[in-house]
C-alpha positions in Angstrom: -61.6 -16.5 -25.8 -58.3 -17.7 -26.3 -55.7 -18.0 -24.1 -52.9 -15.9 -23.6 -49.2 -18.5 -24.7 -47.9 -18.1 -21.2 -50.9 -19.2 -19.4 -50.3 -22.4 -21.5 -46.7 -23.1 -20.6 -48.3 -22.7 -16.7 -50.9 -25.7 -17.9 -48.4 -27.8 -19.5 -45.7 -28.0 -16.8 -47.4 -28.8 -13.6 -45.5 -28.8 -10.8 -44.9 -32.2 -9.7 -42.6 -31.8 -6.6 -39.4 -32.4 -8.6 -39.5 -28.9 -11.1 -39.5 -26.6 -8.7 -37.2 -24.2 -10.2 -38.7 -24.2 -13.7 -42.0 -24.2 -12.0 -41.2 -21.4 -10.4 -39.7 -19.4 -13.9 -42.4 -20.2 -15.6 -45.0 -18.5 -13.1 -43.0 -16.0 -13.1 -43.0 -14.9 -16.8 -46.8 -15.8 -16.5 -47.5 -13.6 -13.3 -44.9 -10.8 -15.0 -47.2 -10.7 -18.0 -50.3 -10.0 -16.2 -48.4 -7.6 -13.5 -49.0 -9.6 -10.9 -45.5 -10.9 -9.9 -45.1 -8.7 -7.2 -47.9 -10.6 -5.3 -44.9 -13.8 -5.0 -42.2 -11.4 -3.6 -44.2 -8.9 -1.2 -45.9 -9.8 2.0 -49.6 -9.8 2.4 -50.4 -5.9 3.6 -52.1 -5.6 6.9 -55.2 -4.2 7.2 -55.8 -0.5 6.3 -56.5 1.8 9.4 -59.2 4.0 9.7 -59.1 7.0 7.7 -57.7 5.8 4.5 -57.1 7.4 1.2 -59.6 6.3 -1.6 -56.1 5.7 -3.7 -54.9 3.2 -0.2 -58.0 1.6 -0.5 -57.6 1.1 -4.0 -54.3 -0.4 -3.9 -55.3 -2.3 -0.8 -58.2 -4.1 -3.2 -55.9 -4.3 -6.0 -53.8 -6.6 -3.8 -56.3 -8.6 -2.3 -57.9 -9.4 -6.1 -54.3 -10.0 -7.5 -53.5 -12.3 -4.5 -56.8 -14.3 -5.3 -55.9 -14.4 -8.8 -52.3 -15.4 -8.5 -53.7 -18.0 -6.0 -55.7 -19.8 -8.2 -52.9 -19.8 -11.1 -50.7 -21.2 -8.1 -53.2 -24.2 -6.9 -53.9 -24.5 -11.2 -50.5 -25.1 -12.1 -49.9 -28.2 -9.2 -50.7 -31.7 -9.5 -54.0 -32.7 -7.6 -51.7 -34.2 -4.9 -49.8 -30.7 -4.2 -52.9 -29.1 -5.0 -54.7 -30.6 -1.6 -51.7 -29.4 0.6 -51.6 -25.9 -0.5 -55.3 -25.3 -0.9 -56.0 -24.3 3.1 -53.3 -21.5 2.8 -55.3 -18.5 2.0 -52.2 -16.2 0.7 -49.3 -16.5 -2.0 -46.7 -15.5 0.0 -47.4 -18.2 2.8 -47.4 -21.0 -0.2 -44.3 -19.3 -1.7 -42.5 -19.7 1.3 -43.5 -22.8 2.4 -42.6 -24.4 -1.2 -39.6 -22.8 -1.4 -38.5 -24.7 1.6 -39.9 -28.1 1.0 -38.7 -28.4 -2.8 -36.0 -25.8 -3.2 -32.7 -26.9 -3.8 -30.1 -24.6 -2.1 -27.2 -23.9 -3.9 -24.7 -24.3 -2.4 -25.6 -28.1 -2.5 -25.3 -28.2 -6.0 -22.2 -26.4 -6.2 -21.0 -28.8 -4.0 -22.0 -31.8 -5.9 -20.3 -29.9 -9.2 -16.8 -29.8 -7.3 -16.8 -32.1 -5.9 -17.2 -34.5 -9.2 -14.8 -32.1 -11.0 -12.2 -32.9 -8.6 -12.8 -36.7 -8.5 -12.1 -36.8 -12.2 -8.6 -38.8 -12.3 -6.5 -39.3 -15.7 -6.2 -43.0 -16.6 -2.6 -44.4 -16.2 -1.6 -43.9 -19.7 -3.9 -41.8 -21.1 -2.9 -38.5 -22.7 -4.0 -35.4 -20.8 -5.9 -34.3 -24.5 -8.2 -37.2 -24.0 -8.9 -36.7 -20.1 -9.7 -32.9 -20.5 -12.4 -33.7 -23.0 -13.3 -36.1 -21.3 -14.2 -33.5 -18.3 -15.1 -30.7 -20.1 -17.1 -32.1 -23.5 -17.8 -29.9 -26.1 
């Protein structure tokens, strides 16, 4: 059976600790493939009350078996050193979270670090003002 070309992009960038972000796409366009996405995003449902509907039972399974899936993509996708920290957690949205605040980079730290070296660009005593604005912004 061959494998479907997302799954592959999953195998080929592992998360390593430092690609969080395109990690993280990347799952996603996997996970949206096989309509399983929403397993990252929503919580884990509680457990369902007595009495329920054969179509809330249903869904209920449908969640479980998608988190389990979507779990073993996750712990698949990591290097064997990530792998071993993440592999005790038993649902996605308790490794989502927990990643998302070890290797996240907020933004508002990197829009920092872009204004911050925009406005420490100085012109050269000199210089024309042609040269320094390419200089900042090249093409």
């Amino acid at each position: 059976m061959s494998k479907n070309p997302f799954t592959l992009i999953i195998e080929t960038n592992k998360f390593n600790g430092t690609n969080y972000t395109d990690w993280l796409r990347n799952l996603r366009i996997d996970l949206d493939f096989k309509n399983q996405g929403y397993v990252l995003d929503k919580p884990l449902p509680t457990a369902l009350p007595e009495g329920s509907s054969p179509e809330e039972r249903l869904t209920f399974e449908k969640w479980l078996e998608d988190n389990r899936k979507v779990y073993s993509v996750i712990l698949a996708s990591m290097t064997n050193e990530i792998q071993k920290q993440y592999d005790r957690l038993e649902d996605v949205p308790s490794i989502m979270l927990h990643m998302k605040e070890v290797y996240a980079v907020p933004d508002r730290h990197i829009r920092y670090a872009a204004i911050k070296a925009f406005f420490g660009t100085k012109m050269a005593e000199g210089s024309f003002v042609q040269s320094h604005g390419s200089r900042c912004f090249p093409l």
